[in-house]
N, C-alpha and C positions, 0 to 999 in steps of 0.2 A: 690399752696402754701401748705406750711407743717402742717401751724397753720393760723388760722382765724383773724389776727390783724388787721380789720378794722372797730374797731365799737368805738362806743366813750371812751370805755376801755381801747382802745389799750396803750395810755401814760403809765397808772398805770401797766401795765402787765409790757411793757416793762422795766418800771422802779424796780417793783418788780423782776424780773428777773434779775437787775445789783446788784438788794441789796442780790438776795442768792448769784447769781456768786462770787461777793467780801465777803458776809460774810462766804462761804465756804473756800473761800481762807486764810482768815484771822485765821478763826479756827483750819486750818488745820498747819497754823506757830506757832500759840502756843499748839496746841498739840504736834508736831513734833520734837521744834526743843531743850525742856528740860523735864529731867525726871519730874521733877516737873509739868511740864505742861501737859504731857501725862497721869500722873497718874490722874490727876483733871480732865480731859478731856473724857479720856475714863474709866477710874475703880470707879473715887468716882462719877464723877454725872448719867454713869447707876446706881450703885448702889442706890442712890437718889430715880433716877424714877423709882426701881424697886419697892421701898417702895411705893410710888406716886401711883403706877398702881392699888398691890394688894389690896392699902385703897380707891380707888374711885371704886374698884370691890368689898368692902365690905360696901360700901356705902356711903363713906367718899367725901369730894372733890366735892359733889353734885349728888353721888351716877353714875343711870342709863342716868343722863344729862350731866356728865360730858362729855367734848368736846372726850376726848382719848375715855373714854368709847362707847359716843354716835355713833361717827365717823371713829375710828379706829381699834376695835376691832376684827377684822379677824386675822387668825393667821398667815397669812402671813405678816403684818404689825410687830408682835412682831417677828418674825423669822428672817427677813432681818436686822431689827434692833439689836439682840443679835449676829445675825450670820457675821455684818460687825465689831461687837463689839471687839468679840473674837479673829476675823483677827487682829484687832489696837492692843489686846495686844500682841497676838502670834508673832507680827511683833516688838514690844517692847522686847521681853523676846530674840531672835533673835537678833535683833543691841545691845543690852544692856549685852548679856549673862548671863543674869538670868534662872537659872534653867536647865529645859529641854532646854532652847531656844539655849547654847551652844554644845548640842549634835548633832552629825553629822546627826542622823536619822532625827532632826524634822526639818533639811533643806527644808525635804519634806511637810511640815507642809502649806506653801504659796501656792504651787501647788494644793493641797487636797481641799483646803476653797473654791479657785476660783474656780477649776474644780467641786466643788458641787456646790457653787452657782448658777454656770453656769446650771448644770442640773437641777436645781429645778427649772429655766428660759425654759430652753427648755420641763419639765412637762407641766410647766403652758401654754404653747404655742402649745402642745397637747392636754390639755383640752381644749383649746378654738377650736380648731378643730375638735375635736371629740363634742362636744358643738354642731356646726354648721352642722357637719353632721348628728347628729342626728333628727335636725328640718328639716334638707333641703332634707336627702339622699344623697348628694354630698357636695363639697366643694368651692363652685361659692359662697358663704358668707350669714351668717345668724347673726343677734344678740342675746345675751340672756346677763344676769345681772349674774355680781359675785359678792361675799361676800363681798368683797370692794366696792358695791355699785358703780360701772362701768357699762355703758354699753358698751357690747365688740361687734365687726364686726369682729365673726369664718370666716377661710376659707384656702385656700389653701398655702397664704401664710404665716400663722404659721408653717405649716411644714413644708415649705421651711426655715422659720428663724431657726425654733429646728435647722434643719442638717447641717444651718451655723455655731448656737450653738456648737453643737457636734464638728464640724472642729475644733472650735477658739479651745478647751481644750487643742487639740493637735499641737494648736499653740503656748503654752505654753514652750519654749528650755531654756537648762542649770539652769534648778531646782535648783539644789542642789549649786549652786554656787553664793552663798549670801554674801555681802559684808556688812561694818559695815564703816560710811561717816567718812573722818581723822580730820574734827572739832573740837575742844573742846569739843565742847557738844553732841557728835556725833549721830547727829542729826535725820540720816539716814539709815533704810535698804535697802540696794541698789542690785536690782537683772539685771545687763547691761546686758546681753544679751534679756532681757526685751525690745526692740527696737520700733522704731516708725510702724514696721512691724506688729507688734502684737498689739500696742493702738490702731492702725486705723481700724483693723479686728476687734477687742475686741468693741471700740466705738459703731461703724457702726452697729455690731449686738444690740448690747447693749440698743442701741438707738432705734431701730426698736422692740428691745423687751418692751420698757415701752410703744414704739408708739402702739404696738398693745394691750396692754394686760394693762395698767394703762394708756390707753388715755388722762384724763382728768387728769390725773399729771404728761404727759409726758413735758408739757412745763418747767416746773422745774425739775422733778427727768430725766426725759431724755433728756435736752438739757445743761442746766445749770449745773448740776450735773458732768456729764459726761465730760464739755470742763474744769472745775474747775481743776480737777487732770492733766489733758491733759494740759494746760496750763501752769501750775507749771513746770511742767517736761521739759518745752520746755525751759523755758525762766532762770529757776534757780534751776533746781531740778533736773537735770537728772539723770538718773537712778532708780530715788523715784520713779517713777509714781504706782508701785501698795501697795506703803504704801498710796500715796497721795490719791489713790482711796478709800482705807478701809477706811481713816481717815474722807475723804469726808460723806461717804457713810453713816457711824455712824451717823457722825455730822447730817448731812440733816433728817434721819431717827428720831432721838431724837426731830429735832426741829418738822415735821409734825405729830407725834404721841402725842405731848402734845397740838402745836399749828394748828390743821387741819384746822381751820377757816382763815391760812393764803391763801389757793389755792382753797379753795371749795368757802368762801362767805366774804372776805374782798376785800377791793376797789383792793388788787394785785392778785385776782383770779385767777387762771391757764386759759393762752388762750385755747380754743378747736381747738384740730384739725380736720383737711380737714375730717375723716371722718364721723362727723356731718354736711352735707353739708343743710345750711342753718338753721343751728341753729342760729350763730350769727345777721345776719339779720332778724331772726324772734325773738329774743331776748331773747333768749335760754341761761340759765347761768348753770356753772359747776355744782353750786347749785341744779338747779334745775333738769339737768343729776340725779347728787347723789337720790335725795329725791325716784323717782321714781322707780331707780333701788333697790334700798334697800328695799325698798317697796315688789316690786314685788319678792327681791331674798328673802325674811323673809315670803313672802305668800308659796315658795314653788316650784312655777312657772318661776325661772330664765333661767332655760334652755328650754323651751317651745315658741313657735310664737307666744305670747303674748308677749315677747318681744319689738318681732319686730312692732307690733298693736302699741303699749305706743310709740315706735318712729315714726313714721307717724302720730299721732294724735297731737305730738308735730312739726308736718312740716319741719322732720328731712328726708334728702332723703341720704341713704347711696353712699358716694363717696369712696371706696376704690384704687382709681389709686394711690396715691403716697403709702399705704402700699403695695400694688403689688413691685412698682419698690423701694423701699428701702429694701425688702425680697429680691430681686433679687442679689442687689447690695452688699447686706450685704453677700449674698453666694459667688459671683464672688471677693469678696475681701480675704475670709478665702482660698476659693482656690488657687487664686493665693501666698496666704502665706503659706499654705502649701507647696503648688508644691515647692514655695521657700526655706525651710529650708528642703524637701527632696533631693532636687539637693547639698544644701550646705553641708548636713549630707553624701552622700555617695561621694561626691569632698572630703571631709575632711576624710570619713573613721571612722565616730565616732557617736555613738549613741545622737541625739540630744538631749534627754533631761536629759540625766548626764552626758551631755558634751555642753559648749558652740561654736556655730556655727557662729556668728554672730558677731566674733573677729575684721572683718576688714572693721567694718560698724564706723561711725563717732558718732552715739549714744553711741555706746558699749564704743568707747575711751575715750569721753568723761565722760561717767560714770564711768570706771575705774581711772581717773586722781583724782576723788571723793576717794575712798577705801583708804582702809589703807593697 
């Protein structure tokens, strides 16, 4: 199994887990589908909690106890969150034609976000590697804590997920060729040659990247997170899917940076996955994962076999096979998406990614019948 759903928790996760699914979905229709709603959604309520942050970091809000402060403060918590921020408007000023967003250069502007995203994913997936090689001398897997108060299991296949990483960027065809949905409220930026080719490469790594690297909130930010936008796309959005993802992604990010006690220590705590192997039967909470790791990453000692001691002591025996075969999987899928839109790019004779390739796929028509 992926995730440890057998303990008397299990109802509450699951359940908590239909209430982000649907309330990402929910969020993501009224940000999406009026100016009005978008502006409220993503520019005035960051703005909000931008005030929020800096006054419970000057002592306000309950100062150094406040939940963001106590729980979330690593910088990659505020990075992912401003950096999916600035995609929902970038992608606003684009379908809307405000500003730059009409000019023909900042087509490029969607491709740029995700392909950094993507690479500061495939960093972080080398420092846990290099992490583990440094305790181990190899890459056969070691633990150590990071500033997100995780504990991570380094090993070989992080760098196999980075170079699926690296693939997906360049799975990214017909850039520059962004649509605006024919609506009234025009609802949508639509990039169709964006196909189910590229979500299920993008997913798959996607998912194996929070599975290894934010474990303990991959049951939400990597399962649920990731099918939310995927789902939209399939069923009544097509084309949208990498607005519905920024949109997601903000959303999700704003709610566990104020609300962190929803996946660490409320009744809908984030399930642990497989490789905590027998955490949950020794009654091991996400909780109590955090407390320990944080601990030890603020003594100094996170990348150190002291680690790995504080997980044994808590009757955690590392089961790494399902992160083995979802690195694998996550590679052997970007591959075959590649290999695929190199065969379509030189059949067609055109540069895939200022050109789209992917014209006579049933996604792409379907997204275009959307356009104006």
């Amino acid at each position: 199994m992926l995730f440890q759903l057998y303990s008397n928790h299990a109802a509450m996760q699951l359940i908590g887990w239909v209430l982000v699914f649907c309330g990402l979905i929910l969020m993501n229709e009224i940000g999406r589908r009026t100016k009005t709603g978008g502006i409220v959604v993503f520019v005035v309520i960051p703005c909000i909690l931008t005030v929020y942050f800096i006054l419970a970091h000057l002592g306000m809000f309950g100062g150094a106890s406040n939940p963001t402060v106590a729980f979330m403060d690593g910088w990659f918590h505020y990075f992912k969150l401003y950096a999916a921020d600035i995609g929902c408007v970038g992608f606003m000023m684009i379908k809307y034609k405000w500003g730059i967003g009409k000019e023909k250069w900042f087509a490029w502007f969607p491709w740029l976000i995700v392909a950094a995203n993507i690479m500061i994913a495939n960093v972080s997936d080398m420092e846990s590697a290099l992490a583990a090689f440094s305790i181990t001398g190899n890459l056969s897997g070691a633990w150590w804590a990071s500033n997100e108060g995780v504990f991570i299991y380094g090993g070989w296949w992080n760098v196999v997920n980075a170079l699926a990483g690296m693939i997906n960027i360049f799975c990214m065809t017909g850039c520059v060729h962004l649509y605006t949905s024919k609506d009234k409220n025009e609802s949508d930026m639509l990039w169709p040659d964006m196909t189910i080719w590229f979500i299920l490469a993008y997913d798959v790594w996607n998912f194996e990247y929070t599975y290894l690297n934010l474990p303990t909130h991959s049951w939400y930010c990597g399962v649920a997170l990731l099918l939310a936008p995927t789902f939209a796309n399939a069923f009544w959005n097509k084309g949208a899917w990498i607005q519905n993802r920024a949109n997601t992604l903000a959303i999700w990010c704003m709610w566990a940076q104020v609300v962190p006690a929803f996946q660490l220590s409320s009744k809908f705590a984030a399930a642990l996955p497989s490789i905590y192997g027998g955490a949950t039967a020794n009654g091991i909470t996400t909780m109590d994962l955090y407390d320990k790791a944080i601990n030890l990453y603020n003594s100094g000692a996170g990348k150190t076999a002291q680690a790995g001691e504080i997980i044994a002591s808590m009757g955690i025996t590392a089961d790494p096979r399902a992160q083995g075969v979802v690195a694998i999987l996550a590679i052997v899928i970007n591959v075959i998406c590649i290999t695929e839109i190199i065969k379509r790019s030189i059949k067609l004779g055109k540069n895939p990614y200022a050109n789209e390739v992917f014209g006579d796929t049933k996604d792409f028509k379907l997204a275009m019948e959307r356009a104006k």
